[in-house]
BAVEX-407463 format. One record per atom (N, C-alpha, C): residue in three letters; y, x, z. Coordinates in pm, whole numbers, plus 50000, padded with zeros to 5 digits. Example, Ala and Ser with C-alpha at 12.3 -4.5 7.8 and 13.67 -1.06 7.14 Angstrom:
2
ALA494315131950780;ALA495505123050780;ALA496705132050780;SER497755128550708;SER498945136750714;SER500035129050787;
This chain:
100
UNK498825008550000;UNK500005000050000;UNK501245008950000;UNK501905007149901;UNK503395013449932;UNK504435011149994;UNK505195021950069;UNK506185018750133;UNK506965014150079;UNK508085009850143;UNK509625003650080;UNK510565013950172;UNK511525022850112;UNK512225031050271;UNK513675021750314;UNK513355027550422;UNK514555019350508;UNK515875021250468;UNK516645015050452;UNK518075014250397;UNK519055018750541;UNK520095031450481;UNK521005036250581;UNK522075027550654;UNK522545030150770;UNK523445020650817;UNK524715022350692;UNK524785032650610;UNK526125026850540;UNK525445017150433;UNK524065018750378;UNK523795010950290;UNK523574997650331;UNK523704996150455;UNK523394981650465;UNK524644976650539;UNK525884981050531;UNK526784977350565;UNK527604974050401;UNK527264982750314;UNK527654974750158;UNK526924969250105;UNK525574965350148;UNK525254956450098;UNK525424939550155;UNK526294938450299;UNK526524930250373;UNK528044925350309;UNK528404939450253;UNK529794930850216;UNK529694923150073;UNK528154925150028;UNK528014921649884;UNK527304903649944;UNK527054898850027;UNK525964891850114;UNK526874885050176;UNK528044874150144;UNK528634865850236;UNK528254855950319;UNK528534857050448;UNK527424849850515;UNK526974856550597;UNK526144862350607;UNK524734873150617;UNK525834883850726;UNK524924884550858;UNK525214892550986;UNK524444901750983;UNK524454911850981;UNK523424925351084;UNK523274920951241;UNK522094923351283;UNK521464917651420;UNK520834928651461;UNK520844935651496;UNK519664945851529;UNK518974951851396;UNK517494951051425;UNK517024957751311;UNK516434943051201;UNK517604933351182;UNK517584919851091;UNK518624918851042;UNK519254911550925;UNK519664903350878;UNK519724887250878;UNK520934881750916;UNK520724866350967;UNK522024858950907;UNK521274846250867;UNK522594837850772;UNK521904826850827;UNK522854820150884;UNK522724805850912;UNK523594794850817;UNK522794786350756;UNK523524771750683;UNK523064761650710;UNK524704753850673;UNK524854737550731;UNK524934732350622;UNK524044723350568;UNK523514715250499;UNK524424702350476;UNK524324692950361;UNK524694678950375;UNK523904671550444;UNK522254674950510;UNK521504663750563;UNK520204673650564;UNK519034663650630;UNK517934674050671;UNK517214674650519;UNK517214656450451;UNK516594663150314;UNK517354676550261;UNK517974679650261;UNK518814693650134;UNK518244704350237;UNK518224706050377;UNK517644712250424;UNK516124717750411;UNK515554707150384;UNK513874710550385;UNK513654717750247;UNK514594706950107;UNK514714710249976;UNK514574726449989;UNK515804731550075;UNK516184744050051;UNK515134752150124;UNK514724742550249;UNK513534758650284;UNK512444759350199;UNK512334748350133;UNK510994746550000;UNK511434759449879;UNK512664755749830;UNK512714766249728;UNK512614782449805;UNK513264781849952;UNK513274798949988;UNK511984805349985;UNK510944792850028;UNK509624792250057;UNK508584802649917;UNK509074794449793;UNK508584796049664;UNK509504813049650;UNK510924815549671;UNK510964829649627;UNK510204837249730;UNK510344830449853;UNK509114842749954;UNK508084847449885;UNK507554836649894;UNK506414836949817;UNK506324847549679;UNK506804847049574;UNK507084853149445;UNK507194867349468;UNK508414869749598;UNK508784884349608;UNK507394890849700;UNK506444884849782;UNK505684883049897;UNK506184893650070;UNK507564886850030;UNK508124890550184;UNK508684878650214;UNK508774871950334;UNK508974862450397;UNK509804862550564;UNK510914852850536;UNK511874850250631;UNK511104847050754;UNK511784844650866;UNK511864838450955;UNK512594826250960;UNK512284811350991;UNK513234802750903;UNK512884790251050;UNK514344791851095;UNK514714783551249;UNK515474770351143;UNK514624758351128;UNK515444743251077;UNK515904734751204;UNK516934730751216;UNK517594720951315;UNK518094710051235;UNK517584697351204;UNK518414689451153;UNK518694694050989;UNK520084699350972;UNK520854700550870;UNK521134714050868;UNK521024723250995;UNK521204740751015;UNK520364742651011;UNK520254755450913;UNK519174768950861;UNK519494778350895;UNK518504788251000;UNK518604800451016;UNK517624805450932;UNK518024816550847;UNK516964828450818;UNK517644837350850;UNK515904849950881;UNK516394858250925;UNK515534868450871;UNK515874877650796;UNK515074889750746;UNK514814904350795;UNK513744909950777;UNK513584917750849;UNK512284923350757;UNK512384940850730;UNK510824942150658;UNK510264948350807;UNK509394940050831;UNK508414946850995;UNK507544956250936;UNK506604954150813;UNK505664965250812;UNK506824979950841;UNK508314976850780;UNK508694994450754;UNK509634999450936;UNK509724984450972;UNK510304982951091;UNK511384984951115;UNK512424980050997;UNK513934976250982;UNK514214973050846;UNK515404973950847;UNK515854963650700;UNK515404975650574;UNK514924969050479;UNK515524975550362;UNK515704964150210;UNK515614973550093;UNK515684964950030;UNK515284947849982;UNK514524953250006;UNK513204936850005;UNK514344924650058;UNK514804931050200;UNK515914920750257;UNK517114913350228;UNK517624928050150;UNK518784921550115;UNK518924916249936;UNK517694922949843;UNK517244911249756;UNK517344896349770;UNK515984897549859;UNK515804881149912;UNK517194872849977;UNK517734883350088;UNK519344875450122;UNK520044869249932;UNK519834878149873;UNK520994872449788;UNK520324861649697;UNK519194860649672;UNK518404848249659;UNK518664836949762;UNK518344838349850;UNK518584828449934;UNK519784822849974;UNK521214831749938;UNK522264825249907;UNK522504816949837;UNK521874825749720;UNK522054812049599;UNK521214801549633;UNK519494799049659;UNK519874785349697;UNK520704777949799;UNK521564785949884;UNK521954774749992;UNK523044773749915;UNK523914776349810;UNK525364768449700;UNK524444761149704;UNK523204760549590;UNK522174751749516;UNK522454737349583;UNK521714742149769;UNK522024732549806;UNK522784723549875;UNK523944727249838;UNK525304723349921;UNK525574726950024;UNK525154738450030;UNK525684747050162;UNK526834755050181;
């Protein structure tokens, strides 16, 4: 299995400014969205679900209602790297998608 290497604190501080939204947490990435309603909510964790899936790295995904937390993190490398902030910018776009 190949590694992915870990991205430097300056690289993941430009890639945060490329990532609106999207906090540094420790060794994560975290964007929380407010939805029009829980359907657009579920809609949207369905499509994040399908790019997880595609890329085969997968969020952490806290639903309340109409608020979405994800939160990324590559654990096998045991901090952020690319994989993360790919998927962040996917997952931006669906939350415009879905009226977020």
């Amino acid at each position: 299995m190949a590694t992915t290497p870990l991205l430097s604190d300056a690289e993941i501080t430009d890639a945060l400014q490329k990532l609106p939204g999207w906090e540094r947490d420790g060794d994560t990435i975290v964007r929380t969205a407010r939805l029009p309603d829980f359907v657009a909510a579920v809609w949207l964790v369905d499509r994040v679900a399908e790019d997880a899936e595609a890329a085969d790295h997968h969020p952490d995904i806290d639903i309340r209602y109409s608020k979405v937390t994800f939160r990324l993190s590559t654990h096998s490398e045991g901090g952020l790297t690319a994989k993360d902030t790919d998927l962040a910018g996917q997952i931006s776009d669906r939350i415009s998608a879905a009226g977020g």
